[in-house]
C-alpha positions as MATLAB code, in Angstrom:
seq = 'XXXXXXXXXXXXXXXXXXXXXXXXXXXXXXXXXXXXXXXXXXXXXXXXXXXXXXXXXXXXXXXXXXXXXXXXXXXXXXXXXXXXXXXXXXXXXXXXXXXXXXXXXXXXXXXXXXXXXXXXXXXXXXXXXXXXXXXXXXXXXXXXXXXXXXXXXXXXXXXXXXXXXXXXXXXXXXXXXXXXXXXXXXXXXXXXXXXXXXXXXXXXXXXXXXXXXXXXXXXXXXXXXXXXXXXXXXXXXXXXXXXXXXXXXXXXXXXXXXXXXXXXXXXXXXXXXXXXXXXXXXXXXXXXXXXXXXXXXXXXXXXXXXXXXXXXXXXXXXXXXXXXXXXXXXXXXXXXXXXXXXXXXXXXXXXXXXXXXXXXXXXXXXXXXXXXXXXXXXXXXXXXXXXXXXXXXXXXXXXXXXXXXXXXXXXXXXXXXXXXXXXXXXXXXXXXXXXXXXXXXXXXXXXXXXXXXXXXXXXXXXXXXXXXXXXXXXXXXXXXXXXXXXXXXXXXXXXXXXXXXXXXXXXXXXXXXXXX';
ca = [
       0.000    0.000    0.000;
       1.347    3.673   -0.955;
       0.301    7.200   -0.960;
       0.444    9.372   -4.147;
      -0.233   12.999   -3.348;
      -1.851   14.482   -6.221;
      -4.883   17.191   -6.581;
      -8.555   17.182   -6.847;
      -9.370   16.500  -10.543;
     -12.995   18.356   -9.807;
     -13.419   22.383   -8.805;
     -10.838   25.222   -9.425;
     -10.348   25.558   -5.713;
      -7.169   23.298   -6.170;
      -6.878   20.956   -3.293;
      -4.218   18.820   -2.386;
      -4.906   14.681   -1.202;
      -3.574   11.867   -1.348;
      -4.578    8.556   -2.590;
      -4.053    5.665   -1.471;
      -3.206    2.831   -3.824;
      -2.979   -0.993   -2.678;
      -2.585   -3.448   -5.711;
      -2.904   -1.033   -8.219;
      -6.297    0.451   -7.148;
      -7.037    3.922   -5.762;
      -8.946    2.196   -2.390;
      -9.729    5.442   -1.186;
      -8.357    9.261   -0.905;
      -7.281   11.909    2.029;
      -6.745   15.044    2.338;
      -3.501   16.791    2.046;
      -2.250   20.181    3.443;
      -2.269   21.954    0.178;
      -2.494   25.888    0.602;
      -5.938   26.152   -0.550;
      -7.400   23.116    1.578;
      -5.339   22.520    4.377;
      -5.796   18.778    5.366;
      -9.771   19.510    4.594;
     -11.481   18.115    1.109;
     -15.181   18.111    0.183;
     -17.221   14.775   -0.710;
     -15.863   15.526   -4.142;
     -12.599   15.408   -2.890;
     -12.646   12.131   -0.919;
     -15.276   10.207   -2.697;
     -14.841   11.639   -6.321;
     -11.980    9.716   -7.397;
     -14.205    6.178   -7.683;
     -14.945    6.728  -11.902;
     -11.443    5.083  -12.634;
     -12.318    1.901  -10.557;
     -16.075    2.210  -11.030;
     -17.240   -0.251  -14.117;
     -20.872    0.666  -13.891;
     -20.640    4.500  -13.786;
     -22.337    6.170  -16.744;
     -20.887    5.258  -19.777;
     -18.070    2.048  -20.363;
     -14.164    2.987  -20.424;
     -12.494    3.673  -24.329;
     -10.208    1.163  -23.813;
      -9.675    0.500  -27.686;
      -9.056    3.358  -30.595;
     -12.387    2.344  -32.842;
     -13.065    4.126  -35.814;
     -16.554    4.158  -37.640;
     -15.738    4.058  -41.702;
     -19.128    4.877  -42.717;
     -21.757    7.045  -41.567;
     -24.416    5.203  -39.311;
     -22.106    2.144  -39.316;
     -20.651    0.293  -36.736;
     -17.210    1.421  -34.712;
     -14.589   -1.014  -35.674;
     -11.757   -1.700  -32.746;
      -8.196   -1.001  -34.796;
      -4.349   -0.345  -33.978;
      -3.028    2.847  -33.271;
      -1.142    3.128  -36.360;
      -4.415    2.876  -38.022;
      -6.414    5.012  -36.416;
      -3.323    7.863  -36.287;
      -2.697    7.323  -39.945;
      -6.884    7.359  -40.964;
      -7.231   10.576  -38.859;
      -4.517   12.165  -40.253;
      -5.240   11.578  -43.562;
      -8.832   12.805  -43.434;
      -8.137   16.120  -41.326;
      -5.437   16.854  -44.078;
      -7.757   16.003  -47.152;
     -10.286   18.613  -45.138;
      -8.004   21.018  -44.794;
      -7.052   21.142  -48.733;
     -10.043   21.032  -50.167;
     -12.009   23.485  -47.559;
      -9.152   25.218  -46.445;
      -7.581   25.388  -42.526;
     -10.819   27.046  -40.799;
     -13.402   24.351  -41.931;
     -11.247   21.932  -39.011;
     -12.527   23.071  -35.435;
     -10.517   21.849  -32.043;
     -10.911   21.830  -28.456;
      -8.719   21.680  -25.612;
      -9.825   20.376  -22.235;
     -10.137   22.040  -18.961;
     -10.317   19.019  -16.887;
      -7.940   16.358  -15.855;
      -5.009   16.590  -19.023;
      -3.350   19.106  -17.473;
      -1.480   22.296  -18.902;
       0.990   20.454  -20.936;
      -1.394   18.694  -23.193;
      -3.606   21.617  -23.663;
      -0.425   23.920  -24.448;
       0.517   20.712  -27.229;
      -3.737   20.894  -28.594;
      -3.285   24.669  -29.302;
      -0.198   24.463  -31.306;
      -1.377   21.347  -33.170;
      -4.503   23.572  -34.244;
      -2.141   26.920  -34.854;
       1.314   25.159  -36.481;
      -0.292   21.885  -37.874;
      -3.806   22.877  -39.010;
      -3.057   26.151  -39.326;
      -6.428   27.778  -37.590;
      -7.173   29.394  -34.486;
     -10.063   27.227  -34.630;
      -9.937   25.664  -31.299;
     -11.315   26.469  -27.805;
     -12.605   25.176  -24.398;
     -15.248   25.097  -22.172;
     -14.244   28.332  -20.412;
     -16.420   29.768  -23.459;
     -19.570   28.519  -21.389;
     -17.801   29.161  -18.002;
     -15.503   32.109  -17.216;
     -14.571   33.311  -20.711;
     -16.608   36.576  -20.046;
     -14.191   36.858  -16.995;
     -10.760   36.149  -18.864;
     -12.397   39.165  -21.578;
     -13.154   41.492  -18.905;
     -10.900   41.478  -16.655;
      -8.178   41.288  -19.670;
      -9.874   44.741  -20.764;
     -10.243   46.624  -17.047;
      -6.833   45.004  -15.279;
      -4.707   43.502  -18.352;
      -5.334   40.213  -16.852;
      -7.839   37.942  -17.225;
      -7.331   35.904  -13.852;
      -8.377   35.958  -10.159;
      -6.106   39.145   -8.859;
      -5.669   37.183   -4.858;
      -5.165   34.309   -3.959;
      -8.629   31.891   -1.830;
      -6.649   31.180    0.930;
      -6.187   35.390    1.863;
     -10.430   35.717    1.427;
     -10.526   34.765    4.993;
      -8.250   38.135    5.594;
     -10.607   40.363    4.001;
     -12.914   42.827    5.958;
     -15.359   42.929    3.365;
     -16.513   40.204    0.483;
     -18.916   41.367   -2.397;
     -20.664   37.815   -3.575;
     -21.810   38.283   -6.627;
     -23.581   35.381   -8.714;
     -21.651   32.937   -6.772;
     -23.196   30.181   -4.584;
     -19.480   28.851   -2.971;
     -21.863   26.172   -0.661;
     -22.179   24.663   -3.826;
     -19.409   25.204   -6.118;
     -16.527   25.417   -3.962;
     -17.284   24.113   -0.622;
     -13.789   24.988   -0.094;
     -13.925   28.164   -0.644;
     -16.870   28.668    1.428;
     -15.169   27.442    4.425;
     -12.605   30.775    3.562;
     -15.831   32.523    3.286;
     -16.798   31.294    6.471;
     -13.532   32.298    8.090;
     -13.668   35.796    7.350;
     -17.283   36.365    8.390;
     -15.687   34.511   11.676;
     -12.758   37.539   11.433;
     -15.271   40.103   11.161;
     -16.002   40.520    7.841;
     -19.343   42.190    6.030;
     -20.665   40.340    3.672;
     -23.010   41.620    0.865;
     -24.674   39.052   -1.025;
     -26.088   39.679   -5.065;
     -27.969   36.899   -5.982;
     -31.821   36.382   -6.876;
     -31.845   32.977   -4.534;
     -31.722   32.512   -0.848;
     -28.432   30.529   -1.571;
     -26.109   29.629    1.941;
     -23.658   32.808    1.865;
     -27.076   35.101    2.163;
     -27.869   33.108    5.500;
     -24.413   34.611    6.904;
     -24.811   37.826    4.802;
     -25.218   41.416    6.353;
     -27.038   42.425    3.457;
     -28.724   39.843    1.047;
     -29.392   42.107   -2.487;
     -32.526   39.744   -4.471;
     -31.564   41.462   -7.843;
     -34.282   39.875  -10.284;
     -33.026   37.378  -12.901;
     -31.177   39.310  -15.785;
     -30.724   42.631  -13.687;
     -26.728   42.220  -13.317;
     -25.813   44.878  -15.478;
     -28.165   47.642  -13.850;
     -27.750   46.855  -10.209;
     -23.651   47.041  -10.936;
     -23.960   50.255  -12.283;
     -26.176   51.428   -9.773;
     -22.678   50.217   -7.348;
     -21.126   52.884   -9.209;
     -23.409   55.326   -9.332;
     -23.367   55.170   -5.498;
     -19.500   55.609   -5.095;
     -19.361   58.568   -7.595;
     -22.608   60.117   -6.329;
     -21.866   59.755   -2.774;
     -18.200   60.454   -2.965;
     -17.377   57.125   -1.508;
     -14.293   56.361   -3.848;
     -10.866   56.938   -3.074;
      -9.603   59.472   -4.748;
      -6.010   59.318   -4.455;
      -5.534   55.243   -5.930;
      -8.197   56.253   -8.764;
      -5.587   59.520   -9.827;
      -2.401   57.330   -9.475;
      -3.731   54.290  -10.912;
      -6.526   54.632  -13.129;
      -7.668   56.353  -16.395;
     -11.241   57.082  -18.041;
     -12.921   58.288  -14.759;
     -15.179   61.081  -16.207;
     -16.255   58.515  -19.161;
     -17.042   56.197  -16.833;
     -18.890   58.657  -14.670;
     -21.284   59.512  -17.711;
     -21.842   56.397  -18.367;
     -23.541   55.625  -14.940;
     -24.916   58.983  -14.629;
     -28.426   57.619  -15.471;
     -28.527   54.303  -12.848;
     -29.337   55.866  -10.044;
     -30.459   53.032   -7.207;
     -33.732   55.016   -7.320;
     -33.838   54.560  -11.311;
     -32.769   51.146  -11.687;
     -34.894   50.063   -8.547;
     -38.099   48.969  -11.001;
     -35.252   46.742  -12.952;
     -33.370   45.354  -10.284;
     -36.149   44.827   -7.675;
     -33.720   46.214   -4.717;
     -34.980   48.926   -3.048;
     -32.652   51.848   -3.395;
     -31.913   51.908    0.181;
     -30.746   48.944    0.086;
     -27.965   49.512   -2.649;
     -26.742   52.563   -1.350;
     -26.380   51.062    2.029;
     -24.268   48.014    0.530;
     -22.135   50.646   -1.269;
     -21.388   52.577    1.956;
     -20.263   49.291    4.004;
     -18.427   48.047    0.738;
     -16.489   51.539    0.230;
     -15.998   51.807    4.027;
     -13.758   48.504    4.634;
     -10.341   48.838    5.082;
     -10.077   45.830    2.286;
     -12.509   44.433    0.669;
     -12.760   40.976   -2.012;
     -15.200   40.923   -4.987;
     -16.020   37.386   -5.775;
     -18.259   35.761   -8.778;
     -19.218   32.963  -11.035;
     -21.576   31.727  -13.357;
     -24.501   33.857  -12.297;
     -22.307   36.438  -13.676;
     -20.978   34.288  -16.556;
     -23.535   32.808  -18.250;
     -25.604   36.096  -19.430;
     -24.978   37.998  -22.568;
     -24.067   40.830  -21.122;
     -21.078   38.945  -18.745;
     -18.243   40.580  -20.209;
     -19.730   44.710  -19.313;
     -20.652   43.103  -15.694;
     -16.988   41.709  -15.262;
     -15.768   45.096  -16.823;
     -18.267   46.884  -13.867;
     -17.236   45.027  -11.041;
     -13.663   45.167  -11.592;
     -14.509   48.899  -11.784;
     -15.688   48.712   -8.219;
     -12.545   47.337   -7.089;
     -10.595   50.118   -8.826;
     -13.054   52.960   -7.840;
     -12.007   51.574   -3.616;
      -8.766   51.059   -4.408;
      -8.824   47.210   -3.778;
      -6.465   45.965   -6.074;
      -2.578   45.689   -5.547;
      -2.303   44.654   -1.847;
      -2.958   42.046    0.686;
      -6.424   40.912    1.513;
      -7.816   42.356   -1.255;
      -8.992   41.808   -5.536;
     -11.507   40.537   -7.785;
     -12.258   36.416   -7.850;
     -13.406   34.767  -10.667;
     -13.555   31.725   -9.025;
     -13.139   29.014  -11.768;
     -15.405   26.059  -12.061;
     -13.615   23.288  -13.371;
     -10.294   21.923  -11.943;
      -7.795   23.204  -14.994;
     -10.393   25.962  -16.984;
      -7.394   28.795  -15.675;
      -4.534   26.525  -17.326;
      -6.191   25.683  -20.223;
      -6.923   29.904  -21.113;
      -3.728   30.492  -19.585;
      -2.245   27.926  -21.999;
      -4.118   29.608  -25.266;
      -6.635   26.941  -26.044;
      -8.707   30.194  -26.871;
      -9.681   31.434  -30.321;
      -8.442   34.835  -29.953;
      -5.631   34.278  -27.966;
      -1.766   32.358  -27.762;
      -0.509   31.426  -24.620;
      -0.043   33.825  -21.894;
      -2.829   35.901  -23.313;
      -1.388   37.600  -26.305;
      -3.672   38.648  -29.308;
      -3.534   36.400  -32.431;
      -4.400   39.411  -34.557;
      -0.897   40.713  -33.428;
       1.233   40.271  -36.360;
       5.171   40.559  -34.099;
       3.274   38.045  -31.734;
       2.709   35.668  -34.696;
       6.445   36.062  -35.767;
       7.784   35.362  -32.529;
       5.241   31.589  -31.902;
       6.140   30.389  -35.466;
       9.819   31.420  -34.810;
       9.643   29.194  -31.519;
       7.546   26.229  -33.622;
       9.492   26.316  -36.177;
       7.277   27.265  -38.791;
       6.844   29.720  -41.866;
       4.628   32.759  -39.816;
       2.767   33.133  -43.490;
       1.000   30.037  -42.961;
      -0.460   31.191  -39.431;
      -3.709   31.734  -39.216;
      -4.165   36.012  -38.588;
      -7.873   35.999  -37.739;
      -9.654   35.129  -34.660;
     -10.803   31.642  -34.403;
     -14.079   30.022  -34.201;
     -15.948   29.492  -30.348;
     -17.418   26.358  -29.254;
     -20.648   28.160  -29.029;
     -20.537   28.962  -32.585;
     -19.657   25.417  -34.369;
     -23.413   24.083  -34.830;
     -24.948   26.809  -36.611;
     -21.341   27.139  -38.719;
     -21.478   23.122  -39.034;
     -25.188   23.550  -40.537;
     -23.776   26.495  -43.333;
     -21.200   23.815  -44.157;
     -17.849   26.643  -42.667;
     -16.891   23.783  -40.582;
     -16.416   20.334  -41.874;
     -14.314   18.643  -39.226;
     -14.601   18.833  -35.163;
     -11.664   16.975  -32.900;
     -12.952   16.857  -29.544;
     -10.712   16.737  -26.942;
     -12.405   15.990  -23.203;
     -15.038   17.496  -24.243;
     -18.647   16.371  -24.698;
     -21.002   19.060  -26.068;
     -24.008   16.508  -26.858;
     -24.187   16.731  -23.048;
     -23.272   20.057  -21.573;
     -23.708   22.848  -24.499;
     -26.906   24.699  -24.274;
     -29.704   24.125  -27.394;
     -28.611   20.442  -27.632;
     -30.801   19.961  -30.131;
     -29.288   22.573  -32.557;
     -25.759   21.005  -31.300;
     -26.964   17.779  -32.285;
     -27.807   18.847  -35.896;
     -24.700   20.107  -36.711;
     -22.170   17.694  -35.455;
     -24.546   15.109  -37.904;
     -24.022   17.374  -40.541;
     -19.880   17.599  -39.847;
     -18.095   15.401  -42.721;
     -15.848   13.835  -39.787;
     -15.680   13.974  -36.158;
     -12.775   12.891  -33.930;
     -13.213   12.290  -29.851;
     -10.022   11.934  -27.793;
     -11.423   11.144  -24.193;
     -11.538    8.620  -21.486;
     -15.456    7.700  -21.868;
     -18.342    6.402  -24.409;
     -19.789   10.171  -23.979;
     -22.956   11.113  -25.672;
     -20.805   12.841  -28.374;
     -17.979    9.733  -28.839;
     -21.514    7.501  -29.713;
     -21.813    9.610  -32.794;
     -18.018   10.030  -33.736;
     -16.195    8.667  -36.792;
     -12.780    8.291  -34.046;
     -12.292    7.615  -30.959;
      -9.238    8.116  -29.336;
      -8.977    6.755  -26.029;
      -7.178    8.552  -23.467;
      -5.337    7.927  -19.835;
      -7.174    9.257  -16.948;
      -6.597   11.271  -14.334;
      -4.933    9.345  -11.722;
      -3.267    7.491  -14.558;
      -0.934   10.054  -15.767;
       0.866   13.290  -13.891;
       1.081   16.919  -15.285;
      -0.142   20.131  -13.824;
      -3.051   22.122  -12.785;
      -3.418   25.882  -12.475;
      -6.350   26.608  -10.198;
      -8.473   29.565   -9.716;
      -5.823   31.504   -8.228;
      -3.733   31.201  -10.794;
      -1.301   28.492   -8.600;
       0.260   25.909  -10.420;
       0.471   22.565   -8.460;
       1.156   19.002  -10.066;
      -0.687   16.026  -10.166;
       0.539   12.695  -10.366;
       0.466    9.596  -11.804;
      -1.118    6.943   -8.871;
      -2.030    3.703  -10.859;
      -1.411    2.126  -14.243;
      -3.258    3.128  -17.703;
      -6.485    0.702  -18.144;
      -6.332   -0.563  -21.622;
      -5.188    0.294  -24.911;
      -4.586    4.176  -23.953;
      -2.411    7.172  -25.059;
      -0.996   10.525  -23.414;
      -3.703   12.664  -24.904;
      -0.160   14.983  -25.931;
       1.416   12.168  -27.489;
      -1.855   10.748  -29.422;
      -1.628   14.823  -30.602;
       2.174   14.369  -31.646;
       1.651   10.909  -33.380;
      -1.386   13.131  -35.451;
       1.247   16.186  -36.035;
       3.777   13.495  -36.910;
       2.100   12.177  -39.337;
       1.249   15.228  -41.052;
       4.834   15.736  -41.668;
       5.187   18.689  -38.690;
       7.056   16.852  -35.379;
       4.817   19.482  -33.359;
       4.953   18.265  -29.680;
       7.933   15.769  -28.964;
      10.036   18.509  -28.175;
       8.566   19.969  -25.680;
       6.792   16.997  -24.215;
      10.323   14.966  -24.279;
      10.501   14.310  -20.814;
       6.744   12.383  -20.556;
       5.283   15.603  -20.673;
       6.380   16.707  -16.934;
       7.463   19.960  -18.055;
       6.276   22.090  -21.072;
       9.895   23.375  -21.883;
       8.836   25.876  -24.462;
       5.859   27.016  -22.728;
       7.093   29.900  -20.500;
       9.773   30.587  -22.956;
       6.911   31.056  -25.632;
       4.238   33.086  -23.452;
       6.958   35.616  -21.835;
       8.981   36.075  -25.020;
];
């Protein structure tokens, strides 16, 4: 019997445990004394691990590459070599006859790690030649990553979720941390302990509101009015601090006419929250000697997510609670790697380390570092996940290679996602599961697990921590980076074996790459 200390393959929160192995089989899992946790784990944590013994959960193990040669036909179990050689040859006859963008990829947010996801994006970039590829952070904290990269210049949580329990005030916005991160909420529950305020936003009764000193039940869709209504407080009321906004900040009187018009009072038929109410959450916000903004996908998952990131990070600047201990603005990331896999550029708009595709000296300097001919890169922005179906059905996109992710099950309008991955010419899964979307796929790929392989994580908070490799691979099963190599290989371009050399424990060219 051993003990591999690894990290929670579930939330962003990032905790440390360890698992305990006897004869090859994860028998059960502690916790750790990871920075985020400290020897504490939710039922995720120490029960969550049982999928890679489980043979009944869900869907079977891919334990076998299959590939489906005609439409409607049966999957057919075949060698690697095959399935790496039929892939290859049918992404490249896509690509010349329809041209780079028709091919669509995704990188993976859960339990690959960085390393693999950096290896997906520069397959898509250096190989296919597209920016065609993105991840589930599209449905999840992309509006945060675009906001905050617009207000702050970075598109990450600004402090880290063990210092929450330091703050003197927390701003919950859209964020039910019971839930999400129970984790988190013990943090939460710290500071409250410490003698912090809390102001709630959300249109449910969720747990932080029972602990709340003021509980604001915006109405459903009201985000954008009841933030500027924040603002319209501070400005109004003279509640910001004046000397951080001169020093640090630019665009105040814009950004003053722009709220001039959501007034509590105005905004109060919107919102539902009587006026009162908002300006007193304003005072105790603007009146704590440091104060935390936290959200999630209440905020996310609205059309207008990106202005309400933009607004809130506003109310951080306008109080001055950025750049300093117990303060900042938390996007606290749902799934376990969704921060390493933007951070690593599986985003259609961006490279890693969050530099603009559009950018023709940031083009010159990836293909310089891959090796490539910067003509051939791809100088528009890519296509998003959400946009694939309805592109799919107008016959843009011809090919789809899914990485860990299954949008038959979690996209919104299934229906319309349904229709156009049937009318895609070829789709490719790479995952560890007979998902809803590998039952319709011409390839499957299967991958190692979680648990099965080591790599690394970057949580919420933007810490990197590794993960490691407890028990052996079940089946026939592939790296997911080095099934993406064998692919690159055989489309003439060695893409990945340099910098996954060394079993993919270190992405060699990855800092150099994003920092250059």
């Amino acid at each position: 019997m051993k003990k591999i200390t690894s990290v929670c393959p579930y939330c962003g929160a990032g905790c440390k445990l360890k698992l305990v192995v006897d004869n090859d089989k994860i028998i059960r899992a502690e916790a750790a004394d990871g920075v985020t946790n400290q020897n504490q784990l939710c039922l995720k944590g120490y029960y969550g691990w049982d999928f890679l013994n489980d043979t009944q959960l869900l869907t079977p193990r891919l334990k076998q590459p299959m590939i489906r040669y005609q439409k409607g036909g049966q999957f057919t179990p075949v060698s690697w070599d095959e399935a790496i050689r039929y892939t290859a040859k049918k992404l490249q006859a896509i690509k010349q006859q329809h041209g780079p963008r028709a091919i669509m990829t995704t990188g993976s947010s859960r339990g690959t790690g960085n390393e693999t996801n950096y290896v997906m994006q520069k397959f898509a970039r250096a190989v296919l030649n597209t920016n065609n590829v993105d991840c589930c952070a599209r449905v999840c904290h992309g509006p945060s990553v675009a906001g905050l990269q617009q207000a702050l210049g970075n598109g990450a949580m600004s402090n880290s979720i063990s210092d929450i329990e330091n703050s003197k005030c927390l701003l919950v916005f859209g964020y039910n941390c019971a839930d999400s991160h129970p984790i988190v909420a013990r943090r939460v529950i710290k500071a409250r302990e410490n003698g912090a305020k809390i102001i709630v936003c959300d249109p449910r009764r969720i747990e932080t509101a029972r602990i709340a000193d003021r509980h604001l039940q915006l109405n459903n869709g009201s985000n954008m009015a009841l933030v500027n209504a924040f603002a319209h407080v501070l400005l109004e009321e003279d509640l910001y601090n004046h000397d951080y906004v001169d020093r640090f900040t630019e665009g105040l009187e814009a950004y003053r006419e722009a709220v001039r018009d959501y007034s509590p009072e105005a905004v109060e038929p919107l919102t539902g929250v009587p006026a009162q109410e908002v300006r007193q959450a304003m005072r105790m916000f603007a009146a704590a000697p440091s104060a935390t903004i936290m959200w999630g996908m209440g905020v996310t998952q609205f059309g207008q997510a990106v202005d309400v990131v933009k607004g809130l990070a506003s109310l951080a600047l306008l109080t001055g609670n950025l750049g300093r201990e117990h303060v900042g603005v938390g996007p606290v990331r749902g799934q376990n790697n969704v921060q390493g896999a933007c951070d690593m550029g599986v985003l259609p708009n961006l490279f890693p380390g969050y530099q603009e595709v559009t950018d023709p000296q940031v083009r010159a300097k990836f293909a310089e570092a891959w090796g490539i001919d910067p003509a051939v890169m791809d100088d528009k922005v890519g296509t998003r996940i959400t946009e694939v179906p309805h592109m799919a059905l107008t016959g843009e996109i011809k090919a789809y290679y899914i990485m860990g992710e299954d949008p038959l099950q979690t996209e919104a309008d299934l229906g319309l996602v349904r229709k156009g991955i049937e009318a895609l010419d070829f789709v490719v899964v790479q995952d560890i599961f007979m998902t809803k979307t590998a039952e319709i796929a011409d390839v499957l790929l299967p991958a190692t697990s979680w648990g099965e392989h080591g790599g690394v994580f970057t949580c919420a908070d933007r810490g990197f921590q590794r993960f490691e490799k407890a028990i052996p691979a079940s089946g026939n099963v592939k790296r997911d980076w080095e099934i993406i190599s064998l692919l690159a290989s055989e489309m003439a371009i060695r893409c990945a074996t340099r910098i996954t050399s060394k079993s993919g424990t270190k992405c060699a060219s990855c800092a150099r790459c994003s920092t250059a």
